[in-house]
C-alpha positions in Angstrom: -58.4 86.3 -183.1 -60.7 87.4 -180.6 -63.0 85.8 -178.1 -65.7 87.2 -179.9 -64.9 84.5 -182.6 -65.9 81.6 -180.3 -62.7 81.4 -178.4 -61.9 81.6 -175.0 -60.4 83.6 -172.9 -57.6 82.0 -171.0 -56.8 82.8 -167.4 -52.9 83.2 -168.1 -50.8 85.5 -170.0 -48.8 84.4 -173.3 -45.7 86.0 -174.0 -45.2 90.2 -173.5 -48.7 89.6 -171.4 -51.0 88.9 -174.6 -53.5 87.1 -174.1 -54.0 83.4 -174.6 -56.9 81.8 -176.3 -58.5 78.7 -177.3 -60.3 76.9 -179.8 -62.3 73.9 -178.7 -66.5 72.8 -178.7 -64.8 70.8 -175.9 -65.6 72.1 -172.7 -64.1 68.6 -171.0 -61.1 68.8 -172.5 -57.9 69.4 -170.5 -56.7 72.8 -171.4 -60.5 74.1 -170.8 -60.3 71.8 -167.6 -57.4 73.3 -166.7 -58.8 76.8 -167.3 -61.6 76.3 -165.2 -59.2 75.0 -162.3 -57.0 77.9 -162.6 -60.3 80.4 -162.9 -61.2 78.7 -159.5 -58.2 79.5 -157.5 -57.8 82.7 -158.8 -61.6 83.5 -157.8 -60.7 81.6 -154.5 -58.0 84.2 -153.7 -59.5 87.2 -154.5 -62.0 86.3 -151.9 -59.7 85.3 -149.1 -57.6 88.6 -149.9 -60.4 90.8 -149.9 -61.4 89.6 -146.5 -57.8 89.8 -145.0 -57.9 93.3 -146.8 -61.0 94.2 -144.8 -59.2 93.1 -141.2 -56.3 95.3 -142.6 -57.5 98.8 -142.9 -60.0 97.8 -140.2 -57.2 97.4 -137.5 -55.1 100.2 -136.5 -51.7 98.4 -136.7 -51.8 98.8 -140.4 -48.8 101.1 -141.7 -47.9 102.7 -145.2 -46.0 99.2 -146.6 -49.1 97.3 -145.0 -51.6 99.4 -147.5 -49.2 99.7 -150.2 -48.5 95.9 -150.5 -52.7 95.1 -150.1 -52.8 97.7 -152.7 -50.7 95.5 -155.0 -52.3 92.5 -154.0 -55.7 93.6 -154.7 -54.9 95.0 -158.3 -53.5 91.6 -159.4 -56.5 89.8 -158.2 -58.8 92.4 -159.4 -56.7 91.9 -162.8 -57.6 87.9 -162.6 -61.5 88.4 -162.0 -61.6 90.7 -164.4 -60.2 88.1 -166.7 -62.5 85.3 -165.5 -65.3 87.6 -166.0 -64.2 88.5 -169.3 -63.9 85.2 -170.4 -66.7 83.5 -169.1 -69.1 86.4 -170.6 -67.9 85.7 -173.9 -68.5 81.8 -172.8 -72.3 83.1 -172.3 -72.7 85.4 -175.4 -71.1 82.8 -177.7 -73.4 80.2 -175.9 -76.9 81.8 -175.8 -79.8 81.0 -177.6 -80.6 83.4 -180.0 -83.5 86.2 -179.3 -86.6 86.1 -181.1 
């Protein structure tokens, strides 16, 4: 199965780090609730880390563990929007109107 299918993307991980799906026309519904909750925070973060990252390699008091550990904590939330943005433009492919 693939989002292509109509399903979406999920913004978590099933076991060995496949991806999760789901099946639903029911946007309301909790687990897509839940999704867009999650997609939210994870969106949230990203923006908060990526302006501490700025005031990071701004500032001079930054050392080699300092960049190393941003490093880390910008893939993983570069991994999540990439996710969300994966998802939610399958969301808009499977969505739009057809072209005439």
């Amino acid at each position: 199965m693939t989002a292509s299918d109509g399903l979406r993307l999920l913004p978590w991980s099933g076991p060995e780090g496949k991806p999760c799906y789901l099946s639903t026309d029911d946007r309301g519904g909790y687990l897509s609730r839940l999704a867009d909750n999650i997609e939210a925070v994870q969106l949230g973060a990203a923006a908060e880390l990526l302006d501490g990252a700025s005031e990071t390699l701004d500032g001079e008091g930054a050392g080699p563990e300092d960049v190393r550990r941003l490093a880390q904590e910008l893939t993983g939330a570069l991994r999540d929007v990439l996710r969300v943005a994966t998802s939610r433009g399958h969301l808009l492919a499977v969505n739009a109107p057809p072209y005439f």
